[in-house]
N, C-alpha and C positions, 0 to 999 in steps of 0.2 A: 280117798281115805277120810271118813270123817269120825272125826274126834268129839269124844261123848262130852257130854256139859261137865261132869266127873272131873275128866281129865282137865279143863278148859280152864275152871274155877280153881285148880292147883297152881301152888306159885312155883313149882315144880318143873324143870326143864322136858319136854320131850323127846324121847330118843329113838331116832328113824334109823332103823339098820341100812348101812352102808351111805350114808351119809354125817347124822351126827347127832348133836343135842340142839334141841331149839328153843331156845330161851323166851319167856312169856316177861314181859319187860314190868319192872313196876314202874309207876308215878315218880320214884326217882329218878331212875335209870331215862327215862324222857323227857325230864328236866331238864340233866346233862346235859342231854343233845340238843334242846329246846323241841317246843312244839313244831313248828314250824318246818325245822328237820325230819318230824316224825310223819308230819300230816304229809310230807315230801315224799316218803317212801311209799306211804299209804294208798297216794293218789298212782305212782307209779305199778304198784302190786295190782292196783283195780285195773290197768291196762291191761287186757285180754287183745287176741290176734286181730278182732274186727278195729275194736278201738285203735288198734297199731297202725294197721291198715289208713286208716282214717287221717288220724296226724300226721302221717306221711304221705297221704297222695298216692298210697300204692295199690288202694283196692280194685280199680279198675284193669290195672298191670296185671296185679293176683286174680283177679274172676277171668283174666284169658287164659291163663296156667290149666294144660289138663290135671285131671287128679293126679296122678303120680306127682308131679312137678308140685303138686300144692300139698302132698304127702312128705313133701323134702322140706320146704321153706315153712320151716314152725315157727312158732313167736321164740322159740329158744336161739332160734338161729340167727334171727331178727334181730333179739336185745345181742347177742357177743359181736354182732358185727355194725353195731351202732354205740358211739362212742358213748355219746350224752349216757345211753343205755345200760351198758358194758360199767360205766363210772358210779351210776348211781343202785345197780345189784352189785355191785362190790361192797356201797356202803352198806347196802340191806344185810348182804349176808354175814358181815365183820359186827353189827348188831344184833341179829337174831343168832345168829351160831355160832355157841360156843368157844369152837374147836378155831386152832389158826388156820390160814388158808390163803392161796392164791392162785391166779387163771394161770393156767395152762394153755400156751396159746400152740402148743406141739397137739394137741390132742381137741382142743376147743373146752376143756372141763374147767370145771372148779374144783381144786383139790384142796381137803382137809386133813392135817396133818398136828401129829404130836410132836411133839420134840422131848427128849431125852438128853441131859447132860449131865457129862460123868466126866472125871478128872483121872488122867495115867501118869503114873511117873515116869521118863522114859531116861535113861543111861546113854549121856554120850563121851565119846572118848575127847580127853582134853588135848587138843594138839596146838597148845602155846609152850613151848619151845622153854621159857623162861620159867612159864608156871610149876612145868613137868620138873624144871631142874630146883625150884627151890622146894618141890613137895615131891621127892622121891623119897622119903618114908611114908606118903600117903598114896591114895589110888590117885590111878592115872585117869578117872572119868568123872565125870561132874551129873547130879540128878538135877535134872526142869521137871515140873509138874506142867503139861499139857491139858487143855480143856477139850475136850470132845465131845459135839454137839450130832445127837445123830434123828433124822428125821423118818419118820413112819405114818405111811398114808394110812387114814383109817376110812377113808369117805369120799365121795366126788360127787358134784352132781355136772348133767350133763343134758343132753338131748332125751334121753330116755326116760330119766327120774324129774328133770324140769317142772314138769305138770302137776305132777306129787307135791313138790315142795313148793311151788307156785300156793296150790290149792292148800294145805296147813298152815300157810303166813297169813292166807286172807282168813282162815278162821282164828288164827292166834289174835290177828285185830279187830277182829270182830266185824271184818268187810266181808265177807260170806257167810249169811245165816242157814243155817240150816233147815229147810222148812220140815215141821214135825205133822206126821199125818193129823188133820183135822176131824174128832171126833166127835158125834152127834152129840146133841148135848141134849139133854130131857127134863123138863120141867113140871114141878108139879102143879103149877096153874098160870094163868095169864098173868098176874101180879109179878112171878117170881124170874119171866121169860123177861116182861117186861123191864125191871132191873136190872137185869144181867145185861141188857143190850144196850143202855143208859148208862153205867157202867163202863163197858166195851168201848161206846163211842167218847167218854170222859178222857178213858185211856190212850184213845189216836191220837184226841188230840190233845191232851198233856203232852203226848210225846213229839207231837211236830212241834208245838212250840217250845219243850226244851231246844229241837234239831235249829230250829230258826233263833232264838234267842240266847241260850246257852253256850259258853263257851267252857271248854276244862276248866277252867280257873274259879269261874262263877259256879261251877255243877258243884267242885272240891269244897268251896266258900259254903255253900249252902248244905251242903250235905254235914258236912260237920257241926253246922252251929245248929243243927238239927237232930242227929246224930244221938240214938238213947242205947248205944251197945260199946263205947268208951272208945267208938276213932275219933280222933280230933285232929286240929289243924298240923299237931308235933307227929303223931303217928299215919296218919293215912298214907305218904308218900312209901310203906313199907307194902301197899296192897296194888299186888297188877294191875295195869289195866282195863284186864279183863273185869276181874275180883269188883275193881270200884262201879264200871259202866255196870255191872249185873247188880250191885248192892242198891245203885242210886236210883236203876229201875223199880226195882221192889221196894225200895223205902217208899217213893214216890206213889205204886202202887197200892200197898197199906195203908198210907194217907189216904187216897180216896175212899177205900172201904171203909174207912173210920168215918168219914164223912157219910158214906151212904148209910153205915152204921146208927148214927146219931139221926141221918133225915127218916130211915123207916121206921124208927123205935119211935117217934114223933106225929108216925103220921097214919099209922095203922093201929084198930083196934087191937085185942088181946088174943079174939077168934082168928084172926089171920094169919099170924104167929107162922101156923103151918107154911105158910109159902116164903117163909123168912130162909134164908141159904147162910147160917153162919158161915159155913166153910169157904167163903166167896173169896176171901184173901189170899186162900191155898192155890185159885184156879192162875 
């Protein structure tokens, strides 16, 4: 299932039929937990069957398996019956999902559940002997108010929808990107191609060395004392995850075109004009 940028950039919970709501975490909400927790989960969601296989020594065991047998043994099957595993999607999904919940070790699921409480009065009859005798002008029963807790499955996930909800957590963190088909692009002269590719390679590697040098903390630091749309250091923690990693790109991005803005307004005549690409910031 993939989730359009639309829904991505909403701080707006996700709601998968027959399972639940999936919560897109802000900056605060990861605080809480601390990074470290979060990066925890992250790294675990990025384990896929090969990579399972791998940490455990069992890939070899697994490539004797004929296909059927390796049609039975999923990675779903894998994490409920590995503890470390089984401990650490319990904290994922007690994070991302809404709803309460707990394993089911009768069935192998994880069940998500409401709870509903309501309060009865119930009538019972007084059978104190002494009480009955000095309130025999009054009734013979006494009212308690009982609390009654009554619970309703709304969700499970299990062997079947596993994959599903695997694959929306890595896009909710932004560990699975989407690739969007790559469009030709056409320019109107060698100047303008020129740039764009100059450009292009500015932006890899801006971005590797955000990935090697930046840490949340430093990205959040700098983004805001940078910041000309009024987040600051008191409000940003109110912006998802998502919301900030996509803002910090495209600030970053802008910045460059301003840059390449100010070098070709500088450095080309007036005649050349034509091979100028204002819109380069939109790309």
């Amino acid at each position: 299932m993939e989730l359009t940028e639309f829904e991505l950039l909403s701080n707006e919970s996700i709601y998968i039929e027959g399972i639940g709501n999936f919560k897109i975490p802000t900056l605060k909400d990861i605080r809480k937990i601390g990074y470290k927790t979060y990066e925890t989960m992250a790294n675990y969601l990025s384990i896929d069957l090969k990579k399972y296989l791998e940490l455990t020594d069992l890939t070899e065991r697994y490539s004797e398996l004929d296909e059927e047998s390796k049609q039975k043994n999923t990675l779903y099957k894998f994490i409920i019956n590995t503890d470390e595993f089984l401990h650490i999607y319990c904290i994922i999904f007690s994070f991302f999902i809404s709803e309460n919940f707990r394993f089911n070790q009768k069935n192998n699921s994880f069940e998500f559940y409401k709870t509903d409480i309501h309060k009865e009065i119930k009538k019972i009859e007084n059978k104190n002997i002494f009480k009955r005798f000095f309130n025999l002008f009054k009734k013979n029963t006494e009212e308690i108010v009982e609390t009654i807790k009554e619970e309703t499955i709304i969700g499970s996930i299990n062997d079947e929808n596993f994959d599903l909800v695997r694959d929306i957590l890595l896009q909710i963190n932004k560990i699975k990107v989407i690739e969007k088909p790559v469009e030709e692009l056409k320019f109107k002269n060698e100047n303008a191609k020129k740039l764009y590719e100059r450009m292009q390679k500015n932006k890899e590697a801006s971005e590797a060395k955000e990935k090697n040098d930046f840490n949340l903390g430093k990205m959040i630091s700098k983004y805001c004392a940078d910041n000309k749309n009024g987040i600051n250091i008191l409000n940003i923690w109110n912006m998802t995850y998502l919301q900030f990693l996509d803002q910090f790109s495209q600030h970053n991005y802008i910045r460059q075109t301003n840059v390449q803005d100010m070098i070709y307004t500088n450095t080309v005549s007036f005649s050349d004009l034509k091979a100028y690409d204002s819109q380069a910031w939109l790309k």
